[in-house]
C-alpha positions as CSV (number, residue, x, y, z in Angstrom):
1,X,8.2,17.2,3.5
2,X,4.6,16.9,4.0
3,X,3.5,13.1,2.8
4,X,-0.1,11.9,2.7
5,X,-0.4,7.9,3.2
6,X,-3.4,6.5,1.6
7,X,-4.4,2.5,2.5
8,X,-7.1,1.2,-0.4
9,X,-7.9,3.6,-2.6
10,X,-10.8,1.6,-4.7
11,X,-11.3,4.4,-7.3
12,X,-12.1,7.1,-5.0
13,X,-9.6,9.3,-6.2
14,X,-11.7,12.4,-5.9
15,X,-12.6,12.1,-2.4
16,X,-9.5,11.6,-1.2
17,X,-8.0,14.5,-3.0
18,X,-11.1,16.6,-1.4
19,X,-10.3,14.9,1.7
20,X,-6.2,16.2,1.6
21,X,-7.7,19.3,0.5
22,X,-10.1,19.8,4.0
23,X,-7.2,18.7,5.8
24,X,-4.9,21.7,4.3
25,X,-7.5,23.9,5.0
26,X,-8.3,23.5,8.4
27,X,-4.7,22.9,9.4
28,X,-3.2,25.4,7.0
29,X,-0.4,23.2,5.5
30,X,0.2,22.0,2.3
31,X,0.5,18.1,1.4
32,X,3.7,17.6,-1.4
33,X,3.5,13.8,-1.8
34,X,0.2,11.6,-2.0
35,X,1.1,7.5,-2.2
36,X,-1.9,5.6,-2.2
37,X,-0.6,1.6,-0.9
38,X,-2.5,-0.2,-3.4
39,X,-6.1,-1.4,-5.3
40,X,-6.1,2.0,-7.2
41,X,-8.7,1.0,-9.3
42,X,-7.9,3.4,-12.3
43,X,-11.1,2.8,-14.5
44,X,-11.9,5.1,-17.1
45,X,-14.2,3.4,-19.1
46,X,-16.3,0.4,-19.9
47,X,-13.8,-1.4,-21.1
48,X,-11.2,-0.7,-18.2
49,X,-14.2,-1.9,-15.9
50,X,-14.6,-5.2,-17.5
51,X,-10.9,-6.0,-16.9
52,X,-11.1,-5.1,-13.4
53,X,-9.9,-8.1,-11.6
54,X,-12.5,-9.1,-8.9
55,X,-16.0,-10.4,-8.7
56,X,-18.4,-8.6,-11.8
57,X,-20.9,-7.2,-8.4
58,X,-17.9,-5.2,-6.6
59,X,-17.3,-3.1,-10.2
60,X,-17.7,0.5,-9.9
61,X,-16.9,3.1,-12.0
62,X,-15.9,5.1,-9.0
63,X,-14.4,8.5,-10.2
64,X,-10.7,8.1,-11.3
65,X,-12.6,9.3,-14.9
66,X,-13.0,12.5,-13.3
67,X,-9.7,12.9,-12.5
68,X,-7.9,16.6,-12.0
69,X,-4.6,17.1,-10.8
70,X,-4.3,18.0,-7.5
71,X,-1.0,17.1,-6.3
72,X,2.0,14.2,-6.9
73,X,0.7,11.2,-6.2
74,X,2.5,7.5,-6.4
75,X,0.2,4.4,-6.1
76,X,1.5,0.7,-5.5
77,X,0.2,-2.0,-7.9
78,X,-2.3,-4.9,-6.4
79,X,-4.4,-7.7,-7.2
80,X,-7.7,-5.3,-8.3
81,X,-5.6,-3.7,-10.7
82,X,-7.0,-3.2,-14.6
83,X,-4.7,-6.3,-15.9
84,X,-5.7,-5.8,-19.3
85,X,-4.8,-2.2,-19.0
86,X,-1.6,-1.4,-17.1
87,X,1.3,-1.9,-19.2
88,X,-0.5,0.4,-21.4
89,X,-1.6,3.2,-19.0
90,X,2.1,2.7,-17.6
91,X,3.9,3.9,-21.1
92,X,1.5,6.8,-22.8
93,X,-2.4,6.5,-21.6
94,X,-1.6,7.3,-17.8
95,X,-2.7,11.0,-16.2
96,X,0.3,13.4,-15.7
97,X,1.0,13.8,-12.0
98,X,0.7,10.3,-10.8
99,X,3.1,7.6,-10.9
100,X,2.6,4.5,-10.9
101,X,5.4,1.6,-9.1
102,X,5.4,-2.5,-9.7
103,X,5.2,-3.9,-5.8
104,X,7.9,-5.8,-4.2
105,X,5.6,-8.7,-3.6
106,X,1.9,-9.6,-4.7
107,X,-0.5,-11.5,-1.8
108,X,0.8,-14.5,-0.5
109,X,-1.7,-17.4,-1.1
110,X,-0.7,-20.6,1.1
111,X,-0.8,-23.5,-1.2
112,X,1.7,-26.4,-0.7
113,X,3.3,-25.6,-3.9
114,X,7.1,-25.6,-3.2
115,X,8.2,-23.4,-6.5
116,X,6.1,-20.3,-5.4
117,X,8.4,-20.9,-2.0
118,X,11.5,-20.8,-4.4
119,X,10.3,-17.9,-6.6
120,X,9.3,-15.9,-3.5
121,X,12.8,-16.1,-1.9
122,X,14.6,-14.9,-5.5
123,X,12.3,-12.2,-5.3
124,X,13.0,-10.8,-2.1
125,X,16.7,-11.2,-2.3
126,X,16.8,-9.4,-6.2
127,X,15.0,-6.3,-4.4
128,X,18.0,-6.6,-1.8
129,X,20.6,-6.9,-4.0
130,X,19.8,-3.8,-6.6
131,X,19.3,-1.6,-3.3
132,X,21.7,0.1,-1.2
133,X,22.5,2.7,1.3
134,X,20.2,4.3,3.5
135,X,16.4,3.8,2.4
136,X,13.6,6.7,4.1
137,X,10.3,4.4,2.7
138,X,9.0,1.5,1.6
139,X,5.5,0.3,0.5
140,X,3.9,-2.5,-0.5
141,X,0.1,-3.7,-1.1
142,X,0.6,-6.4,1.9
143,X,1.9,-6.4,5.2
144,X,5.2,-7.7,5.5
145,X,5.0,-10.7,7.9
146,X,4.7,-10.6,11.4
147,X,5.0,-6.7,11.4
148,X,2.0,-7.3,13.9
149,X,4.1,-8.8,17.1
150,X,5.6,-5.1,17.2
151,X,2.6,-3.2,17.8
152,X,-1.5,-3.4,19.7
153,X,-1.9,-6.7,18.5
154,X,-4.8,-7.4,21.0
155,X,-6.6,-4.6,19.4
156,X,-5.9,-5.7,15.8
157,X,-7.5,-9.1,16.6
158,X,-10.2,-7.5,18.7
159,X,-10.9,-5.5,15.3
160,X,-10.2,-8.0,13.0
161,X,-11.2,-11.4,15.1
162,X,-10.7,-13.5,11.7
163,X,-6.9,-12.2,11.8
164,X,-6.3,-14.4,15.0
165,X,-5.6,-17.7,13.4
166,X,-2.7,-16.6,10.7
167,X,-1.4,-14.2,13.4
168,X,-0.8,-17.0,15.9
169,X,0.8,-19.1,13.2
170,X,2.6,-16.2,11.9
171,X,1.4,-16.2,8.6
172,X,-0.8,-13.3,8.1
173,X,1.2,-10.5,5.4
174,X,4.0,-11.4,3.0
175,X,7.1,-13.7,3.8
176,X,9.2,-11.5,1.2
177,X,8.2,-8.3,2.5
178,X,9.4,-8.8,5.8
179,X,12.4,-10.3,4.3
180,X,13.3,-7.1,2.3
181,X,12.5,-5.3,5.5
182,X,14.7,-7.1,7.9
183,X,17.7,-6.4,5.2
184,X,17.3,-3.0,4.0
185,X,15.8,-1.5,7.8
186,X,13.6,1.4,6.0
187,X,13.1,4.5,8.2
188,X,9.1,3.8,7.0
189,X,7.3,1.1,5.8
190,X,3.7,2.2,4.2
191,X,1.0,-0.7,3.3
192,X,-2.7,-1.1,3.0
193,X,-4.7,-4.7,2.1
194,X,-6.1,-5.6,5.5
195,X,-8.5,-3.1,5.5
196,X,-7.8,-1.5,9.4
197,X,-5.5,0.9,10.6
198,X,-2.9,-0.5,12.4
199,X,1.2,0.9,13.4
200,X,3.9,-0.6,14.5
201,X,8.1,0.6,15.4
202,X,10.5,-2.9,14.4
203,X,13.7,-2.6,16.0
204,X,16.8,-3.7,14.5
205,X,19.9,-4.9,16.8
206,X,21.5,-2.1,15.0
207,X,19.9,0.4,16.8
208,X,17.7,1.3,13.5
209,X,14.1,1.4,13.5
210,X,11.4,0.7,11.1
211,X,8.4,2.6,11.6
212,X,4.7,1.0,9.7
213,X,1.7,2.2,8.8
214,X,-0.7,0.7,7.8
215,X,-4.6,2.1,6.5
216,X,-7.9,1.4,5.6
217,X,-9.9,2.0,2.9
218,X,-11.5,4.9,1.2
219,X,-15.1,5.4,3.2
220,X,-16.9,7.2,5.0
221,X,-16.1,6.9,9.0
222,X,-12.7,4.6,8.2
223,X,-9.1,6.0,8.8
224,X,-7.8,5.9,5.6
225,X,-5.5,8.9,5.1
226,X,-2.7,9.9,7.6
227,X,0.2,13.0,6.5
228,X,2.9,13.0,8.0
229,X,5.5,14.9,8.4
230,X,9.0,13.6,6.9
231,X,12.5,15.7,7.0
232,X,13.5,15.5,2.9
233,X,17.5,15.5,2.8
């Protein structure tokens, strides 16, 4: 099973269809899943713009109005998601062929608030608890927690210098994340956020492995789009 990994998709649904297209092409396959890990951006009017949570100068339009159906496509909710908007795009108002899935844990601001601590842990261990057996992949908006010890780290902070700090502390990604990880060991873990491209293989003492990727955003020059090949069962 063919599966194309998108990181931030930012309303640029268009180009990365044509983008999965040109890839097809010129390697003559044929892409059966697209999951996009996260600030969709689904805006298909006015009003659906003026929801859009994040900074009135960063609103665009982009060209998720355009939308044609190119392939299956599952997206991962995040923070610059139309709040006013969802629930109902989620029931009736949503385009046929993509899905749309709630994310195992939003970003992790670090505020000395002990209840968000509390609420985070019941999180994690409810996605544990209602999951079972063998899981192929997982995504989330964030990076689960220290998924960055397991891979180039030097070249992550070399890319990303303002990384270095929460890195070193251990704090950059999501606490719960890397919670549900260490529990349910999927095969892959997809996520976006961080704007870079960045991989990693977590062992387990198990002998299990988790494989994560993680991409960038929809632009010009970036590596935002990865397919992969995955054996369906």
């Amino acid at each position: 099973m063919k599966i194309a990994v998108e990181g931030c998709a930012h309303g640029e649904l268009e180009k990365i269809y044509d983008t999965i297209a040109l890839i097809e092409k010129q390697e003559n396959l044929k892409v059966d899943l697209l999951i996009c890990c996260g600030d969709f951006q689904s805006t298909r009017n006015e009003e659906d713009l003026a929801c859009m949570a994040c900074p009135p100068k960063y609103r665009d339009m982009c060209s998720f109005y355009n939308y044609h159906c190119f392939c299956f496509t599952v997206i991962i909710v995040s923070v610059s998601q139309l709040s006013g908007k969802i629930d109902i795009m989620c029931s009736h108002d949503w385009p046929q062929g993509v899905y749309h899935f709630g994310n195992v844990a939003q970003l992790v601001k670090h505020k000395p608030y002990f209840k968000q601590e509390i609420e985070e842990n019941r999180l994690g261990s409810s996605v544990c608890e209602e999951l079972s057996g063998k899981i192929d992949i997982m995504c989330s908006h964030d990076w689960p927690q220290g998924v960055y010890h397991f891979g180039n780290v030097a070249q992550l902070v070399k890319h990303k210098p303002y990384f270095k700090q929460e890195i070193e502390e251990n704090r950059l990604g999501s606490s719960v994340c890397e919670e549900v990880m260490k529990q349910l060991k999927p095969s892959y873990w997809f996520s976006a956020h961080l704007h870079t491209k960045f991989s990693a293989v977590i062992p387990y003492t198990d002998g299990s492995r988790t494989k994560f990727l993680a991409l960038d955003k929809c632009l010009p020059k970036r590596r935002f789009l990865q397919i992969l090949d995955i054996e369906h069962k």
